[in-house]
C-alpha positions as a Markdown table, in Angstrom:
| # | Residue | x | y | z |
|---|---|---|---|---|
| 1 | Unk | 15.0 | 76.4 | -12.8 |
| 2 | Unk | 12.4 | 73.5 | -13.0 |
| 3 | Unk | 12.7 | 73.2 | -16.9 |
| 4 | Unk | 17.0 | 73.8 | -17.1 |
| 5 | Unk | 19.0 | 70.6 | -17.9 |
| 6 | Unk | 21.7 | 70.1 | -15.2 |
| 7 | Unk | 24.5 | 68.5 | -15.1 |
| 8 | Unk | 27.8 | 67.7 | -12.5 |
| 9 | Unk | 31.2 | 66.6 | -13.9 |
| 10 | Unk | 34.7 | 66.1 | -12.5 |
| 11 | Unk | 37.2 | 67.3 | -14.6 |
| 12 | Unk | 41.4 | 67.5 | -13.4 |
| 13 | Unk | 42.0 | 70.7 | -11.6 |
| 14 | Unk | 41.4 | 73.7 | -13.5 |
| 15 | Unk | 41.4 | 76.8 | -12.0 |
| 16 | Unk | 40.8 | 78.8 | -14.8 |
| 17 | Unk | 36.7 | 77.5 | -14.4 |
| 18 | Unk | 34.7 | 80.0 | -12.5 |
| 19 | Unk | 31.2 | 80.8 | -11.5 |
| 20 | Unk | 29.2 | 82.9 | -14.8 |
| 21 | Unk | 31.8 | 81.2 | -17.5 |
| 22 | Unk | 30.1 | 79.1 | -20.3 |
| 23 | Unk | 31.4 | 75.7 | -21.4 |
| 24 | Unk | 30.7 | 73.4 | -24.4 |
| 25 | Unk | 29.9 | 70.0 | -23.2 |
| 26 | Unk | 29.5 | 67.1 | -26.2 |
| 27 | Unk | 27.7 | 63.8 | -24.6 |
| 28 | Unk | 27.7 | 61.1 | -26.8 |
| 29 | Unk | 23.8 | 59.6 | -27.8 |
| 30 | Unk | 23.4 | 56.1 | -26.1 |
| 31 | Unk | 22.1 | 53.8 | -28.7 |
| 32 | Unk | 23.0 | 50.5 | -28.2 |
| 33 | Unk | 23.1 | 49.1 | -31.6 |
| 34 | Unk | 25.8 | 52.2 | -32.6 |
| 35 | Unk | 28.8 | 51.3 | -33.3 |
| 36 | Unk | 31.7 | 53.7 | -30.8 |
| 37 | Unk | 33.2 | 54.9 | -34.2 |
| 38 | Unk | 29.6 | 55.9 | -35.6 |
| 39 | Unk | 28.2 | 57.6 | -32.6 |
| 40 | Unk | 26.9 | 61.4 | -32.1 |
| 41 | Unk | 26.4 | 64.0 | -29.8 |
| 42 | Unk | 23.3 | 63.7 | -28.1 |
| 43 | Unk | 21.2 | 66.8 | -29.6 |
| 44 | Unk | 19.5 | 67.4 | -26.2 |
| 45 | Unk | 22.0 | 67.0 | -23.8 |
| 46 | Unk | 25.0 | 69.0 | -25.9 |
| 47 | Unk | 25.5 | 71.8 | -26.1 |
| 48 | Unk | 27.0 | 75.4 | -24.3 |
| 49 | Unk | 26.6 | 75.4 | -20.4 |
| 50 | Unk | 26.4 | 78.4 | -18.0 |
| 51 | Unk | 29.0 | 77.0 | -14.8 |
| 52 | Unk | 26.5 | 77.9 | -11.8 |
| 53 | Unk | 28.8 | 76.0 | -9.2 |
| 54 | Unk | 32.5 | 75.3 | -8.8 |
| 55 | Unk | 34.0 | 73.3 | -6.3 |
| 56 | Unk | 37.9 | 72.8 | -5.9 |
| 57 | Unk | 39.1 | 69.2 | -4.3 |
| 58 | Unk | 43.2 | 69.4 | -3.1 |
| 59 | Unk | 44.4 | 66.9 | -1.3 |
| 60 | Unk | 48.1 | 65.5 | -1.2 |
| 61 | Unk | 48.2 | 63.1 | -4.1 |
| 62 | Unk | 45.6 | 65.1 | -6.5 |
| 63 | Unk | 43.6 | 68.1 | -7.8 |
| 64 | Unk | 40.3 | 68.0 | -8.9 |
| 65 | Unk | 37.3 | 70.4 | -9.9 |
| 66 | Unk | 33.8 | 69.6 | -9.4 |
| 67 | Unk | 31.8 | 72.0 | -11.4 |
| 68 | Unk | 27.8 | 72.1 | -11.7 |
| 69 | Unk | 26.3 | 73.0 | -15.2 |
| 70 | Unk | 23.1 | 74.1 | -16.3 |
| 71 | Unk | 21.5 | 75.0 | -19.7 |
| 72 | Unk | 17.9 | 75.7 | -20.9 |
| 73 | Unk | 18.2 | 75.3 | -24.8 |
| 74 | Unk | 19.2 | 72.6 | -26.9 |
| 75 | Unk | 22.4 | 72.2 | -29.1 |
| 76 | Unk | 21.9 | 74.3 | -32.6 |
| 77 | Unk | 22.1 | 72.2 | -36.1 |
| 78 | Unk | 25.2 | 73.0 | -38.1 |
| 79 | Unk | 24.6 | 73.7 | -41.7 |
């Protein structure tokens, strides 16, 4: 797993996400003289995700899902 890109987000509850799924993730490039309107999915860190850990957070006031990601290829060109 040394050369796999991973990632952790926090999404709202979802219980639908489980273990083995896949997920598109699009991550904006970071370029700072971009303009917001004019920016694109970073080509490296896009792309589908296998979900290799899922973690769900209830508590009185809210529900959230911390799920771990983790890919090994990068996002295909779309002709």
């Amino acid at each position: 797993l040394l050369n796999y890109i991973k990632i952790k987000i926090i999404v709202p509850g979802n219980s639908d996400i489980s273990v083995g799924k896949t997920l598109n993730v699009n991550i904006l490039a970071s370029s700072p003289d971009t303009q917001q309107e004019l920016r694109k999915d970073d080509e490296i860190l896009s792309g589908k995700y296998l979900v290799t850990a899922v973690r769900h957070i209830i508590n009185p006031s809210r529900y959230t899902t911390v799920v771990e990601l983790a890919k090994d290829s990068r996002k295909e060109e779309q002709k």
